[in-house]
C-alpha positions, 0 to 999 in steps of 0.5 A: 558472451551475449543473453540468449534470446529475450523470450527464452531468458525469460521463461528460462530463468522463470521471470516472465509469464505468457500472457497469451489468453488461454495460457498459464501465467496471465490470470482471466481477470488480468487478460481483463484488466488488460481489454479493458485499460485499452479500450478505456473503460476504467473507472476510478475513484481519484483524490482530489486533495482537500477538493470540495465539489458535489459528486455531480460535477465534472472533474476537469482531467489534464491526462488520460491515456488509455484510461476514462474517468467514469464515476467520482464522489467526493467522500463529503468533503473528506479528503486524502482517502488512501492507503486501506481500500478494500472490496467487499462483494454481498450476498445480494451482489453489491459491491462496497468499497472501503477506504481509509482516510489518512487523516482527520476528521474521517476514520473510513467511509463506505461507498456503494460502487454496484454501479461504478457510474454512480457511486454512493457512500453509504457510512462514514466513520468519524475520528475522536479528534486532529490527534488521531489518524485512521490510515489503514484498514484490512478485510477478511470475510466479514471481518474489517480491521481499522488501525489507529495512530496518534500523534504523540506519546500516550495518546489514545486511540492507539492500536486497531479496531476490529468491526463485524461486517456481516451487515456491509453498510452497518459495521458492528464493533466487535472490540479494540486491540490497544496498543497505547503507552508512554512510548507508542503511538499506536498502529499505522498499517495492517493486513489481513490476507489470510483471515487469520493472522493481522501483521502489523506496523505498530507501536506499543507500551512495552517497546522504546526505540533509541531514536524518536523515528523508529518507534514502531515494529512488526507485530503479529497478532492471532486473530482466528477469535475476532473477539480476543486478539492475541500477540504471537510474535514481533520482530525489529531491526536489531539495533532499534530498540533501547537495550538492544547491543547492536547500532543501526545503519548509518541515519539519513541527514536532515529531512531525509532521516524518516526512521527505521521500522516497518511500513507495510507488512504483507504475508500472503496465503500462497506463502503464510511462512513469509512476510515482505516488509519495507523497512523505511529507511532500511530497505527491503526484509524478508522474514521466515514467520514459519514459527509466528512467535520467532520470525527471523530474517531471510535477508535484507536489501538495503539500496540508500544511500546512495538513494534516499530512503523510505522502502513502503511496499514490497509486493511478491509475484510468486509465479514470477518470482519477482518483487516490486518495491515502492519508496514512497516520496514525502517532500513537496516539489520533489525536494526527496527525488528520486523516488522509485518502483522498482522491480527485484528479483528474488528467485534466491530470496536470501539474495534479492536482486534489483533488474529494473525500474519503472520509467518516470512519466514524459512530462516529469518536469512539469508536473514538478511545477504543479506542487506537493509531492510527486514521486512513488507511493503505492501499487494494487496489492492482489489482495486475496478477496473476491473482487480484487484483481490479481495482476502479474504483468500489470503494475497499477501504481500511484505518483502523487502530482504525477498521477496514476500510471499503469505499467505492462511488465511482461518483460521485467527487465523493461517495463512500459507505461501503458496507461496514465491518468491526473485530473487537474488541479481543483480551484484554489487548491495547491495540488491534486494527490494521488495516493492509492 
């Protein structure tokens, strides 16, 4: 028996939202995104790995399709700013952005973006040293929550600072939540959608996994005091913790084994009694966070082997019940491809269903040779603040070497690269990374 028509298998079986303007489904600020994509007026603020320019010069672009490279600043030298990003819009109409850095000697920096031709940054936050990393960071209202990770047991700072932000250019200190031990190594991703609750990747004194790659779990942590953070709840794969009964899935071999815990944990307001997490090297899980101090699971997909792991992001499209799912690539040259977008449907969310993948960029191949890694990372995670796009036909994502690409996925089953975007690599340097 053949599918019935396109347009009527997707609006039938509510996977596919018109993207007519003026009518439901595609928000105003898409139908935006959209013009403005085509029209090639978007700006972007690209990583350049390690690169030391002044903000004046040009940045040289191997690809631009669709896209226009309008304003850049090199952070001070700074390098590998990515994975917390977060606008904040002032009472006075500026517009500030916040950007993590993944690694030493930069926590975060702030960034006047009001004119996106000319960005300044305006404060920047140093790491106590090469031990630690600022990875993450998360915004509500005025207030920013920055994780902290180290590189060993016991190290300190490990857990998330809490900052006031009333005044955008001078965060204040308002306290931090630690969760330093001689089994933890502190906190690597965190979200903030409603406000209220902080979920988190994170380790703690209390917790020793079996395995050195699964030392952290997810955390949720009551924030509605800003002054007192409060641990509500926790959950982890059974089997990952010492004295748990259970025994895991099988491990990946060698280089591949990245672990079993949690990596970006999202709940949002449209559904606080859920939340998305990838796994890393257990896929996808859906948890029932009705009662924040016992979440249970919904359901897990676990598709690695026969793929390799490291499940990163699992964004849900509620008018569409849809998911994308990122695994992020973490070998140099590629030596951990294929990694994925992919594309799941989750209509019935206690059995998820993997429809599609986002097609790999035409000159793959070359760009392989360029170095580094190339595969996917992350996608635009329609935060709920103002300033941050909500986009559900459009997927921005990220390929380290292979750059920034932008797909249309008004048809889930199959998407279409729109728009794509690489600066070329800087002088002396080994790759240009793009990461969020």
């Amino acid at each position: 028996m053949g599918f019935p028509p396109l347009r009527e298998r997707i609006s039938g079986a509510n996977l596919g939202v018109n993207n007519t303007p003026g009518q439901p489904g595609a928000s105003a600020a898409e139908h935006s995104f959209r013009k403005r994509a085509d029209a090639g007026i978007v700006a972007l603020l690209p990583n350049a790995r390690r690169q030391r320019t002044h903000p004046e010069e040009r940045m040289s672009v191997r690809i631009a399709q669709n896209l226009k490279l309008i304003g850049r600043h090199d952070a001070g030298g700074a390098s590998n700013l990515g994975e917390g990003i977060a606008m904040k819009i002032a009472k006075n109409g500026k517009r500030y952005l916040y950007i993590a850095h993944e690694n030493w000697p930069v926590a975060f920096s702030i960034f006047d973006v009001t004119e996106p031709r000319a960005p300044q940054m305006v404060w920047q936050l140093k790491l106590p040293g090469p031990h630690a990393r600022g990875n993450s960071l998360a915004m509500r209202g005025d207030t920013l929550l920055m994780a902290y990770q180290v590189n060993k047991y016991g190290l300190k700072p490990a857990g998330f600072q809490v900052f006031d932000i009333a005044n955008p250019v001078e965060p204040r200190e308002v306290t931090f939540f630690d969760l330093s031990g001689d089994t933890s190594q502190g906190t690597h991703y965190i979200s903030f959608m409603d406000g209220q609750y902080a979920h988190i990747s994170t380790g703690a004194p209390d917790f020793e996994s079996k395995h050195r790659h699964d030392h952290q779990f997810y955390m949720i942590v009551d924030m509605r005091n800003p002054s007192k953070p409060t641990e509500v709840g926790r959950w982890w794969m059974p089997g990952q913790r010492v004295g748990d009964g259970e025994a895991l899935p099988p491990r990946h071999e060698g280089f591949l084994d990245v672990g079993y815990r949690p990596h970006h944990t999202l709940s949002y307001p449209e559904r606080p009694d859920r939340a998305y997490i990838g796994w890393i090297d257990g896929g996808i899980i859906i948890l029932d966070i009705s009662d924040k101090t016992r979440p249970t699971m919904i359901s897990r997909l676990d598709y690695h082997p026969p793929f390799p792991g490291f499940t990163h992001t699992c964004l849900p499209l509620f008018n569409r019940n849809l998911m994308l799912v990122t695994d992020e690539a973490t070998g140099d040259h590629g030596r951990d491809w294929p990694k994925r977008y992919w594309v799941v449907d989750i209509r019935e969310e206690k059995n998820p269903v993997m429809i599609a993948s986002m097609p790999v960029p035409e000159n793959f191949e070359e760009l392989h040779r360029i170095g580094g890694r190339i595969g996917a990372h992350n996608i635009h995670e329609n935060e709920p603040e103002p300033g941050s796009a909500k986009l559900e036909n459009t997927v921005v994502t990220t390929w380290f070497s292979a750059g920034l690409r932008i797909y249309d996925i008004r048809d889930p089953f199959r998407p279409e690269e729109i728009a794509a975007f690489l600066p070329e690599t800087p002088e002396g340097q080994r790759g240009c990374r793009i990461s969020d």
